[in-house]
Residue frames relative to the residue before (quaternion, step in Angstrom):
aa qw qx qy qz dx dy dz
X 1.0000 0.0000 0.0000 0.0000 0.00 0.00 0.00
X 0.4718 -0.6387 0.6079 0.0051 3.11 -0.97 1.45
X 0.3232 -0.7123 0.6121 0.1164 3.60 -1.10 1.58
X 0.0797 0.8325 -0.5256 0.1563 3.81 0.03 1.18
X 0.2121 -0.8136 0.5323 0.0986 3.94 0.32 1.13
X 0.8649 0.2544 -0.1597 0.4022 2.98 1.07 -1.37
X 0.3090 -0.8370 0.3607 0.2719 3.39 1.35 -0.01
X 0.6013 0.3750 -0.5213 0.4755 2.78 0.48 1.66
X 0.2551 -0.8048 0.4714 -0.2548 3.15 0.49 1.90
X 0.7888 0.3870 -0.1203 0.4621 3.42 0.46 -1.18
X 0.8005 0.3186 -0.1276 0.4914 3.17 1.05 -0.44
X 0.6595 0.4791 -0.1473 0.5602 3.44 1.33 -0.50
X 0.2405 -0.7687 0.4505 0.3851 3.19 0.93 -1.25
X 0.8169 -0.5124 0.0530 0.2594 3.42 -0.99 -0.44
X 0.6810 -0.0796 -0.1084 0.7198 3.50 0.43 1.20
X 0.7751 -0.5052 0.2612 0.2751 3.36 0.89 1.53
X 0.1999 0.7969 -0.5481 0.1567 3.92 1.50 0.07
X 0.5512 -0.6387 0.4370 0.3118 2.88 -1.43 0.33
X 0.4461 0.5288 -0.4114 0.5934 4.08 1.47 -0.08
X 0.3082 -0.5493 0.6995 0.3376 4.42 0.41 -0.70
X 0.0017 0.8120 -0.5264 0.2521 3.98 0.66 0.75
X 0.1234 0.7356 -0.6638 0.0554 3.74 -0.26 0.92
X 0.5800 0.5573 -0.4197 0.4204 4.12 0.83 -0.06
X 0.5472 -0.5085 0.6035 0.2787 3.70 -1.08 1.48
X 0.7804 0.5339 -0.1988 0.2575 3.71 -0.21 -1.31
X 0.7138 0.3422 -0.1982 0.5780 3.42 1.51 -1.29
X 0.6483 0.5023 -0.4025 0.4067 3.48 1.32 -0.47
X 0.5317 0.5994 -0.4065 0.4391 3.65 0.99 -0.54
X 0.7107 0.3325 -0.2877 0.5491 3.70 0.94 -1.26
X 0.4228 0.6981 -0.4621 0.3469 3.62 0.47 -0.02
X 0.8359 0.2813 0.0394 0.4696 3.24 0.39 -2.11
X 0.3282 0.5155 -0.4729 0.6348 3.76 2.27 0.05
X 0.6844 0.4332 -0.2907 0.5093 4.00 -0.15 -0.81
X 0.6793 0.3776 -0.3886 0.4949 3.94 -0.08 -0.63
X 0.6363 0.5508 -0.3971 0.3661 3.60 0.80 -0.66
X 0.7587 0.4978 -0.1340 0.3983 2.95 0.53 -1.76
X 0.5304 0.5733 -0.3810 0.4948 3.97 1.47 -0.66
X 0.8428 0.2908 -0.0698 0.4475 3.58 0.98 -1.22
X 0.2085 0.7424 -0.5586 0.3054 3.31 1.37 0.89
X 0.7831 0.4327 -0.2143 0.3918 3.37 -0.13 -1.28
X 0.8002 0.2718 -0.3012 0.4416 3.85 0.92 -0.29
X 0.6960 0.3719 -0.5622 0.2474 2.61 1.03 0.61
X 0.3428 0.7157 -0.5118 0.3293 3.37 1.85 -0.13
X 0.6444 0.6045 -0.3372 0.3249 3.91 1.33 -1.05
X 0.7666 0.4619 -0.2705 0.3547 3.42 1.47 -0.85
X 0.6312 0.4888 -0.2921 0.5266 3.34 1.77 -0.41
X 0.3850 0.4984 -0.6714 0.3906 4.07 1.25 0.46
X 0.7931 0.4882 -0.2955 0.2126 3.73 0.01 -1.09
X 0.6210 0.4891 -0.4654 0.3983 3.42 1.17 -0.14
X 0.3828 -0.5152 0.6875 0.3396 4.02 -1.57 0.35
X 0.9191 0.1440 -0.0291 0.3657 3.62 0.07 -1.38
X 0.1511 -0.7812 0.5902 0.1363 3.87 0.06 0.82
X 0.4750 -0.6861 0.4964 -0.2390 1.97 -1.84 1.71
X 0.2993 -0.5360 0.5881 0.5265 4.14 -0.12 0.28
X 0.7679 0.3198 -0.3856 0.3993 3.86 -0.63 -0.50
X 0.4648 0.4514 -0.4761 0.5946 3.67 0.91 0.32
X 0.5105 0.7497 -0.2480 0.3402 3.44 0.55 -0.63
X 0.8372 0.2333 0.0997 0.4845 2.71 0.15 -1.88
X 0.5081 0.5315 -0.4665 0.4916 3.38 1.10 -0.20
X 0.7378 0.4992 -0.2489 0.3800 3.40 0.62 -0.93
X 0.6026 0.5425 -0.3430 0.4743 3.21 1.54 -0.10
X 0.6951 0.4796 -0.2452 0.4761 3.53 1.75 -0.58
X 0.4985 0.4878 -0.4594 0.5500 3.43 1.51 0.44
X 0.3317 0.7815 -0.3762 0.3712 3.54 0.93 -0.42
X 0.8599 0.2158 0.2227 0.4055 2.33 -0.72 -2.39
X 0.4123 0.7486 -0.5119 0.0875 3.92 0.81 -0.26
X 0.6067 0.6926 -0.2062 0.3313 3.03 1.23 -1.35
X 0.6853 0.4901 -0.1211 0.5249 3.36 0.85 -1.23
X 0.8651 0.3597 0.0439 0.3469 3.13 -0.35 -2.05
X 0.3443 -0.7084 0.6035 0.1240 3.91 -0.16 1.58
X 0.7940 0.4766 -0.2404 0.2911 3.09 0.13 -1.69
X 0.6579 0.5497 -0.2505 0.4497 3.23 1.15 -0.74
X 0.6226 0.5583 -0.2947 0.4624 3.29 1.18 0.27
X 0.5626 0.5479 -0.2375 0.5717 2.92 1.53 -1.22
X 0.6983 0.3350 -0.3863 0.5009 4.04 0.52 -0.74
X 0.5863 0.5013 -0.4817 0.4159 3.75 0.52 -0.44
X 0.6240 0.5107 -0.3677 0.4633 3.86 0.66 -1.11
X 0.7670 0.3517 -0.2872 0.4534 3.78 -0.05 -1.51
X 0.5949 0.3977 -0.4963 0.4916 4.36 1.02 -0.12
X 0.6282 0.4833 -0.4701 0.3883 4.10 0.52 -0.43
X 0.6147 0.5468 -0.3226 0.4680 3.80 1.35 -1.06
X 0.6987 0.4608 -0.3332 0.4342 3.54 1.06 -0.51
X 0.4243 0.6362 -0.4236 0.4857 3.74 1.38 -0.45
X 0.8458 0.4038 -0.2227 0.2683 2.83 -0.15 -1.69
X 0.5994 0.5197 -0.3491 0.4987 3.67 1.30 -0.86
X 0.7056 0.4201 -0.4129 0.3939 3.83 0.85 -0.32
X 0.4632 0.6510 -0.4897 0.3491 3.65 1.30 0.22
């Protein structure tokens, strides 16, 4: 059994990747490779901070994961559109 939030697995692939990826193996090296691409910026964005932050956090989770993970992008965009409208 296949983890499938959005049920659409078969057609999307897994957790929606950006390749539509349905192999354990290519997705594991996939999101091993997104890591390792976005190691170094984010080690760059967490030298500058004194006091972490959940949004220090999560940014670092969206250098991570950029590589791989649409959706994550799509929630990072529609939470910056929601900042910006509460300014």
């Amino acid at each position: 059994m296949t983890f499938d939030p959005f049920c659409d697995f078969e057609t999307r692939g897994y957790l929606r990747n950006l390749f539509g990826e349905k192999d354990p193996k290519i997705i594991t090296h996939l999101e091993h490779s997104s890591f390792v691409e976005g190691v170094d910026e984010a080690f760059g964005h967490l030298s500058g901070i004194t006091c972490l932050s959940y949004k220090d956090v999560l940014d670092t989770h969206k250098i991570l994961g950029k590589v791989t993970d649409p959706a994550l992008q799509v929630r990072y965009k529609e939470q910056e559109h929601r900042r910006a409208y509460k300014k």
